[in-house]
FIVEXDREN-696943 format. One record per residue: residue in one letter; x, y, z of N, C-alpha, C in turn. Coordinates in steps of 0.2 Angstrom, whole numbers, padded with zeros to 4 digits, always signed. Last residue first. Layout:
<rs>
aXYZXYZXYZ ...
</rs>
This chain:
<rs>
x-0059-0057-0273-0057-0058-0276-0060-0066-0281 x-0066-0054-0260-0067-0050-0265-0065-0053-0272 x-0057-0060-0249-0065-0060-0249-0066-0060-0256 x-0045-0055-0253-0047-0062-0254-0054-0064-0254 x-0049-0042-0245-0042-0042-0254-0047-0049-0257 x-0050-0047-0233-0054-0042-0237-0056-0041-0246 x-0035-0050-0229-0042-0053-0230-0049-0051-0232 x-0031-0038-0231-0028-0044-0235-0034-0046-0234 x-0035-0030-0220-0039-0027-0228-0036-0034-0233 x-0030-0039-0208-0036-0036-0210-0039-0035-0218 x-0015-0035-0210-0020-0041-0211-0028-0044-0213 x-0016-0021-0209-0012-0025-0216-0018-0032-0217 x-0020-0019-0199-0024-0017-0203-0023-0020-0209 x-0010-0028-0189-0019-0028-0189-0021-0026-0193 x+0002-0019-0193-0001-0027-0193-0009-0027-0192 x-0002-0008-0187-0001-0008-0195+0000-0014-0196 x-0003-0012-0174-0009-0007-0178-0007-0008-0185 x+0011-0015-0170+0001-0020-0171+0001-0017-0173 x+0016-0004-0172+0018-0008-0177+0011-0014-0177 x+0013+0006-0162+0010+0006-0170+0012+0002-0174 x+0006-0004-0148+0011-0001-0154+0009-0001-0161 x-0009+0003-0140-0005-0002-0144+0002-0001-0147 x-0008+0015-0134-0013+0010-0130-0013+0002-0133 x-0005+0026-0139+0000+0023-0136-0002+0017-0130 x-0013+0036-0147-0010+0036-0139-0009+0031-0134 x-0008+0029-0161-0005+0038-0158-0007+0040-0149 x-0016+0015-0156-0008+0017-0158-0007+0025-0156 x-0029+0022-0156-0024+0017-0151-0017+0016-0153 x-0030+0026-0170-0031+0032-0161-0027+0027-0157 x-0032+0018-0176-0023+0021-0178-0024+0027-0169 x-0041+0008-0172-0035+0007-0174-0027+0013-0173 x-0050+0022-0179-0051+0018-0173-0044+0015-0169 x-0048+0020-0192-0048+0026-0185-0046+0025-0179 x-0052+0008-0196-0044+0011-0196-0043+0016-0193 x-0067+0004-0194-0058+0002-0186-0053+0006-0188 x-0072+0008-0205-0074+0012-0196-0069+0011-0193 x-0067+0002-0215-0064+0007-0215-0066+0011-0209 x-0072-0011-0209-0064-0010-0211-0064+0001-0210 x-0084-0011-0211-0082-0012-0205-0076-0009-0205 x-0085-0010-0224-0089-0006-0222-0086-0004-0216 x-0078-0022-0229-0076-0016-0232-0078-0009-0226 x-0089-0030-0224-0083-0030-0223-0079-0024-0222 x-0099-0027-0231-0101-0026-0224-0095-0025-0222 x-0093-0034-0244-0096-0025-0242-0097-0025-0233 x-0090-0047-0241-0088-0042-0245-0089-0034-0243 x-0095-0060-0231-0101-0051-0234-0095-0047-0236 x-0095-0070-0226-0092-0068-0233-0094-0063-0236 x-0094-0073-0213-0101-0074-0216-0097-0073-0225 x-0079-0070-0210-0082-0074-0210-0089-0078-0213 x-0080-0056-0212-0077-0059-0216-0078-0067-0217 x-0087-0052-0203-0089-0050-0208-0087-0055-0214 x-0081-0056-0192-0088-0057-0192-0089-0060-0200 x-0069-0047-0196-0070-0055-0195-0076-0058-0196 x-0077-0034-0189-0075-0035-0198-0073-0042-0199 x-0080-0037-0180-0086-0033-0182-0083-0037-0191 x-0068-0036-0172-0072-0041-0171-0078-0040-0176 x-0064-0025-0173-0060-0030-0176-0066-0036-0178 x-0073-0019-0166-0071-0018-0172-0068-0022-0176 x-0071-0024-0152-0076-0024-0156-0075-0024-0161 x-0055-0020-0152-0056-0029-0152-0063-0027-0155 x-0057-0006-0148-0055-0008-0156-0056-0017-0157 x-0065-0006-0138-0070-0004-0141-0065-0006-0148 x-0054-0012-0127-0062-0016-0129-0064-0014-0136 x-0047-0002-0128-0043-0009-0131-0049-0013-0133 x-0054+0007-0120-0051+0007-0127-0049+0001-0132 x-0056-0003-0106-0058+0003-0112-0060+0004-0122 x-0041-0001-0104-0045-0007-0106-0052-0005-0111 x-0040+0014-0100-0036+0011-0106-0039+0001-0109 x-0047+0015-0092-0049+0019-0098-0045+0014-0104 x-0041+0007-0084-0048+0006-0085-0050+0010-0091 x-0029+0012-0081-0030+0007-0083-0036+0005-0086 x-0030+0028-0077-0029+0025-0083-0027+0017-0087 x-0036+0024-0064-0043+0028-0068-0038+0027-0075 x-0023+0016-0058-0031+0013-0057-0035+0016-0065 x-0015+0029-0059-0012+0022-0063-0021+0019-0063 x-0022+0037-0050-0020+0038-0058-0020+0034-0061 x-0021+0029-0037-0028+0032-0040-0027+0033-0046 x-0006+0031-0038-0010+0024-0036-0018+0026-0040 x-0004+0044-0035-0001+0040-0041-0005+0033-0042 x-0008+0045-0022-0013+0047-0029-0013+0043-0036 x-0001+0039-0016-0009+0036-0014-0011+0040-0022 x+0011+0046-0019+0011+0037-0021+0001+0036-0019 x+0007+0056-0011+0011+0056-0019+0009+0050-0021 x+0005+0054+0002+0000+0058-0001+0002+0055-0009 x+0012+0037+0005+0015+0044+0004+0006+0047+0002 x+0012+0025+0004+0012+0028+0010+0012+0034+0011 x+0001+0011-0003+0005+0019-0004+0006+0022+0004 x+0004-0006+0000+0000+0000+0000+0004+0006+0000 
</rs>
């Protein structure tokens, strides 16, 4: 346990930026999850649809540093590849 005023807060901070931070990670795995969905039934368009909602989405969690951008730029490669193949 914190002993300090400092460490009790710091404690309280790390907490309220965890939770935000799961959060966040939730609402991109939705999206991922939206577009697999997608890809799995074989919906083409729906796909597409999906795809272009998560890259936002995607790249916010990477520039604030809640994934690495290098995931993020995997994830997304991945993604539109199987998208590519839906299609093709």
């Amino acid at each position: 346990m914190a002993n300090s005023a400092q460490a009790r807060k710091r404690a309280r901070q790390a907490d309220k930026h965890n939770k935000h931070n799961a959060a966040m990670r939730s609402t991109m795995r939705t999206a991922n999850k939206k577009i697999t969905k997608a890809i799995d039934e074989g919906d083409a368009e729906t796909a597409k649809s999906a795809y272009l909602a998560a890259v936002p989405i995607i790249d916010r969690m990477a520039r604030k540093g809640i994934i690495h951008k290098n995931k993020a730029a995997r994830q997304k490669s991945r993604l539109n590849q199987s998208i590519i193949k839906l299609q093709a």
